[in-house]
C-alpha positions as CSV (number, residue, x, y, z in Angstrom):
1,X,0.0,0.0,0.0
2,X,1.1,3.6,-0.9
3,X,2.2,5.5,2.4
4,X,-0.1,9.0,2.0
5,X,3.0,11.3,1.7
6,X,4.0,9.3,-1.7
7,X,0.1,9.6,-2.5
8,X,-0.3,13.5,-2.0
9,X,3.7,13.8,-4.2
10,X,2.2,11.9,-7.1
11,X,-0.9,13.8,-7.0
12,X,1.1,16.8,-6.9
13,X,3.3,15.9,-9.8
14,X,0.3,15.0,-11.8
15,X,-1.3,18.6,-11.4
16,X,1.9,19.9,-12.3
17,X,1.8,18.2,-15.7
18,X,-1.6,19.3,-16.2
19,X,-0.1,23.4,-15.3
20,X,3.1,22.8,-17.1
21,X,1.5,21.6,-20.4
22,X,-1.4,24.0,-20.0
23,X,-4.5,22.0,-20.3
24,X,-7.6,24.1,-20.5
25,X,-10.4,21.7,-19.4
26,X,-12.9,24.2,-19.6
27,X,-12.4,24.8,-23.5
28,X,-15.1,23.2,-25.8
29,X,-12.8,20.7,-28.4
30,X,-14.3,20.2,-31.5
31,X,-13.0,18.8,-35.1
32,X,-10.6,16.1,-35.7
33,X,-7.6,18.1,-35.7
34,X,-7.8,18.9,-32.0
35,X,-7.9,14.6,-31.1
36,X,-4.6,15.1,-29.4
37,X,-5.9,17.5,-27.1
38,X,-9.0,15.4,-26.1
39,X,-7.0,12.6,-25.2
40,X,-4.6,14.3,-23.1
41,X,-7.1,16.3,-21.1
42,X,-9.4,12.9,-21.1
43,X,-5.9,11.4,-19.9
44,X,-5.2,13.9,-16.7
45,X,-8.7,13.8,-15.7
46,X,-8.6,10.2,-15.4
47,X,-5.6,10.2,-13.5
48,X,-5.7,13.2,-11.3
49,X,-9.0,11.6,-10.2
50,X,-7.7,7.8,-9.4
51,X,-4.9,9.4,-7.7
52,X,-8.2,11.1,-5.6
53,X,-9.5,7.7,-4.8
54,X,-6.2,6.6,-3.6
55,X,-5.4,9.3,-1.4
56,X,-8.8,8.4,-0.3
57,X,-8.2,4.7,-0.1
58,X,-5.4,5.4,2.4
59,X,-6.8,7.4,4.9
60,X,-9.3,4.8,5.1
61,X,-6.8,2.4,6.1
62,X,-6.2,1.4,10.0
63,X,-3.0,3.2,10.7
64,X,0.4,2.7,13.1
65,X,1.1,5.9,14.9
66,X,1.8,7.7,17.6
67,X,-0.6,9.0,19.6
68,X,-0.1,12.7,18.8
69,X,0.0,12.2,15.4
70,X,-3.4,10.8,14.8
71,X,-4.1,14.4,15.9
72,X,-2.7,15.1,12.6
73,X,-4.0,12.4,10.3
74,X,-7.4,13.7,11.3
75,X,-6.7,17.3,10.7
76,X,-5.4,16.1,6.8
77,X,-8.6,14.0,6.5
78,X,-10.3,17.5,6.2
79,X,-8.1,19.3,4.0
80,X,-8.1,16.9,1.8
81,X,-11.9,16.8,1.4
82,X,-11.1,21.2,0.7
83,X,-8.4,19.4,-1.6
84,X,-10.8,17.3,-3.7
85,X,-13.4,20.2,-4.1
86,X,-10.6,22.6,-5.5
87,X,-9.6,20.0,-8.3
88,X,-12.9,19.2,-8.7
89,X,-13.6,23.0,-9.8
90,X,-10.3,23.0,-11.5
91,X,-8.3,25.4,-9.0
92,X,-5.3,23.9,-9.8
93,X,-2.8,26.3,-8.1
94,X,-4.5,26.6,-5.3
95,X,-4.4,23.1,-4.9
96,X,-0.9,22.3,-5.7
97,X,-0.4,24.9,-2.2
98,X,-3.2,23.0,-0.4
99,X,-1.1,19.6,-1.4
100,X,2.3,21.0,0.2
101,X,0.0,22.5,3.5
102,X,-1.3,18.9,3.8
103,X,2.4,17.1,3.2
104,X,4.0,19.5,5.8
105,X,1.5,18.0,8.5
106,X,1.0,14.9,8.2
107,X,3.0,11.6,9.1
108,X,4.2,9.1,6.9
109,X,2.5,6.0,8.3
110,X,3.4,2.5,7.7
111,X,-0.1,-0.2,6.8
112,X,-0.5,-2.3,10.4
113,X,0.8,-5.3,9.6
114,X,0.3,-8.6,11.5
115,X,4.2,-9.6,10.9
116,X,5.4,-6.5,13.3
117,X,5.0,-5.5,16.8
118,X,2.5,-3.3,16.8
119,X,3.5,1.2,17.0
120,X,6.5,0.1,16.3
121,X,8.0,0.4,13.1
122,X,6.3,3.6,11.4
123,X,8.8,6.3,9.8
124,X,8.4,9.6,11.7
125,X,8.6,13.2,9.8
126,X,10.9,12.8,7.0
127,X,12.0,16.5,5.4
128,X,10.1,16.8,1.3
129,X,13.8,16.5,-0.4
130,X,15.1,13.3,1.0
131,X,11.3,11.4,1.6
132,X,11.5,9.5,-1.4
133,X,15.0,8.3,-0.8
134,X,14.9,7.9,3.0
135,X,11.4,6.4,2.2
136,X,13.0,3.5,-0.2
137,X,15.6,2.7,2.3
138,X,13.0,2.2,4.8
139,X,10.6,-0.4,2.6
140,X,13.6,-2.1,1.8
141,X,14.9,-2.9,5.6
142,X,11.5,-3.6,7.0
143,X,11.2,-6.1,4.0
144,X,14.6,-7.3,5.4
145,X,13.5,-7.2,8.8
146,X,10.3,-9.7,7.8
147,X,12.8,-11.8,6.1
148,X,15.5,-12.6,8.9
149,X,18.0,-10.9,6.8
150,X,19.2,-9.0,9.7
151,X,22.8,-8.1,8.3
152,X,20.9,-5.9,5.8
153,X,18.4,-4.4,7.8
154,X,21.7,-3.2,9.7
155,X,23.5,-2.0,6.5
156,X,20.0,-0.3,5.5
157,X,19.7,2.1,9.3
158,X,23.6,3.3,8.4
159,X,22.5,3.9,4.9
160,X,19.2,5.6,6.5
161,X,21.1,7.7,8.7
162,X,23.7,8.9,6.1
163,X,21.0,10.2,4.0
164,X,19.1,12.3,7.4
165,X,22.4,13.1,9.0
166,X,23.6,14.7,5.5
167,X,20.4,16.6,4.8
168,X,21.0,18.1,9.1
169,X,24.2,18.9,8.2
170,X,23.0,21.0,4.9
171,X,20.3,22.6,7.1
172,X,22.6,23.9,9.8
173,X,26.0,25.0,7.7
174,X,24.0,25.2,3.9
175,X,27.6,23.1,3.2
176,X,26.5,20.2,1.3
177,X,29.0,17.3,1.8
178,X,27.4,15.3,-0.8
179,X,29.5,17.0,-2.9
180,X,32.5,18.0,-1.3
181,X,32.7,15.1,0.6
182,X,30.9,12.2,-1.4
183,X,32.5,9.3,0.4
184,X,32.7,10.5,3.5
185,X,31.1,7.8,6.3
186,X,28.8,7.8,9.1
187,X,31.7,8.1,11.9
188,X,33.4,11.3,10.0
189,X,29.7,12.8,9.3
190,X,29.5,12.8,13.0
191,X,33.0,14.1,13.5
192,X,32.2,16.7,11.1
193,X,28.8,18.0,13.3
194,X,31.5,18.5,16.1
195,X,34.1,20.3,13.9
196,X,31.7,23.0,13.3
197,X,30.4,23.3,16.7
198,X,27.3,21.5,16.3
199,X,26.3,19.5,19.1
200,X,24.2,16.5,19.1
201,X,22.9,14.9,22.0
202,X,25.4,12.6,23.5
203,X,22.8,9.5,23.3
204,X,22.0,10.7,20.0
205,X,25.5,10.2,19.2
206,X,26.2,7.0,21.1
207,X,23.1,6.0,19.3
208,X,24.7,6.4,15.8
209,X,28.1,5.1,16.8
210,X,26.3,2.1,18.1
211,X,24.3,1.3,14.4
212,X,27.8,2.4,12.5
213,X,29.8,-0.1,14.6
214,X,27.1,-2.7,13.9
215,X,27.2,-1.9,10.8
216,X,30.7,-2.0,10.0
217,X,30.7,-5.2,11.4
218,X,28.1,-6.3,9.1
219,X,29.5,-5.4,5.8
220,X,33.3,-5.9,6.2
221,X,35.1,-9.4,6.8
222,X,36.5,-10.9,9.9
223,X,37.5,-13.4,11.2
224,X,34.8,-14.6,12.8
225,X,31.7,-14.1,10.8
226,X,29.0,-11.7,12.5
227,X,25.5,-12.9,13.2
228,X,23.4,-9.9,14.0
229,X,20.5,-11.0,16.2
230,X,16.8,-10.5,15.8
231,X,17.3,-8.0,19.0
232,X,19.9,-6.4,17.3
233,X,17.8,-5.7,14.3
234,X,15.1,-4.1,15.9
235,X,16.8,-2.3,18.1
236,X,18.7,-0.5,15.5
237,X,15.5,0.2,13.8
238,X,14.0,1.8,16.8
239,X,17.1,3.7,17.0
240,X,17.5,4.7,13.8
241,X,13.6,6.1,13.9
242,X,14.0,8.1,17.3
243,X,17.3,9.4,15.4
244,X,15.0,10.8,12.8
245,X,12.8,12.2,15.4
246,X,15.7,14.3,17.0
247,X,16.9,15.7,14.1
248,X,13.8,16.8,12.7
């Protein structure tokens, strides 16, 4: 199932096509020559409003969050009902805004699922520029995670944390060292925080160190092979989410 954050983007990129290529759906087309132009806008209608119907087919859905965020879920239910009417009546600027207002509040929730312990394993506020990506990684180790692959789901938090840690970093020094620094790993990224002066809670900290050095074990060879536990697993999952949380 779609998570509602990837719902409202695609909706959101669908109304921008219809902007960008500046279809009038209010126009009478008549004649052959204008075909083209009754397909397309017979083509964006159809799928600006199945996007509606899943936007709508996910907040019907029985949810894992927090408690304070159903606060928020709620609070989206009826902007997206304003949503729907603007598109309806072909306010399409107004509702690309409306789309970002509604993204910027809401949670990205994860589908309950029998497999997991229950308010566990949801992904907490994720900033608009790194969602998809972080998003991915996520869906990939919970997949892991189901699958006893536990050396990945630990390869898959440091990879998680890279991508949230980076995107801090940018936020705080506008330095992006994504490309000054491509390579650059999750112990230096750290380092780096405390070379500018930037202080992260110490168990924030002791929480990354303790995923990278699990990590690290994970992906490079030793002489005694590494066995992550199920314990292990989660536990770095449920760090690597209240990471998230502090940061952002």
């Amino acid at each position: 199932m779609a998570s509602l954050k990837g719902v409202l983007l695609e909706l959101k990129d669908m109304i921008n096509n219809v902007l960008s290529r500046k279809i009038d759906f209010s126009s009478r087309i008549i004649g052959d020559e204008f075909d083209f132009k009754r397909r397309e806008r017979e083509y964006y209608s159809r799928e600006i409003e199945k996007a509606i119907k899943r936007l709508e087919a996910v907040l019907s859905e029985s949810f894992v969050v927090a408690p304070l965020e159903k606060r928020a879920l709620t609070e989206a239910s009826v902007k997206i009902k304003e949503l729907k009417k603007m598109i309806n009546s072909r306010n399409f600027l107004e509702a690309v805004v409306a789309i970002e207002k509604i993204y910027d509040i809401v949670p990205d929730v994860r589908i309950a699922d029998d497999d997991l312990p229950k308010g566990e394993f949801y992904l907490p506020y994720i900033p608009r520029d790194i969602f998809a990506e972080t998003k991915a990684s996520f869906d990939e180790l919970i997949k892991c995670y189901e699958h006893n692959c536990y050396r990945s789901v630990l390869i898959l938090c440091g990879r998680i944390l890279e991508i949230v840690l980076h995107k801090k970093y940018l936020e705080l020094t506008t330095m992006d060292l994504l490309k000054k620094s491509p390579d650059i790993g999750l112990g230096n990224l750290v380092l780096k925080f405390k070379e500018k002066g930037l202080s992260l809670d110490p168990g924030l900290s002791n929480q990354i160190h303790l995923i990278n050095h699990l990590r690290i074990a994970s992906v490079h060879k030793k002489r005694r092979t590494f066995n992550p536990t199920k314990s292990q697993a989660k536990a770095s999952i449920l760090y690597t989410l209240d990471t998230i949380k502090k940061l952002f």
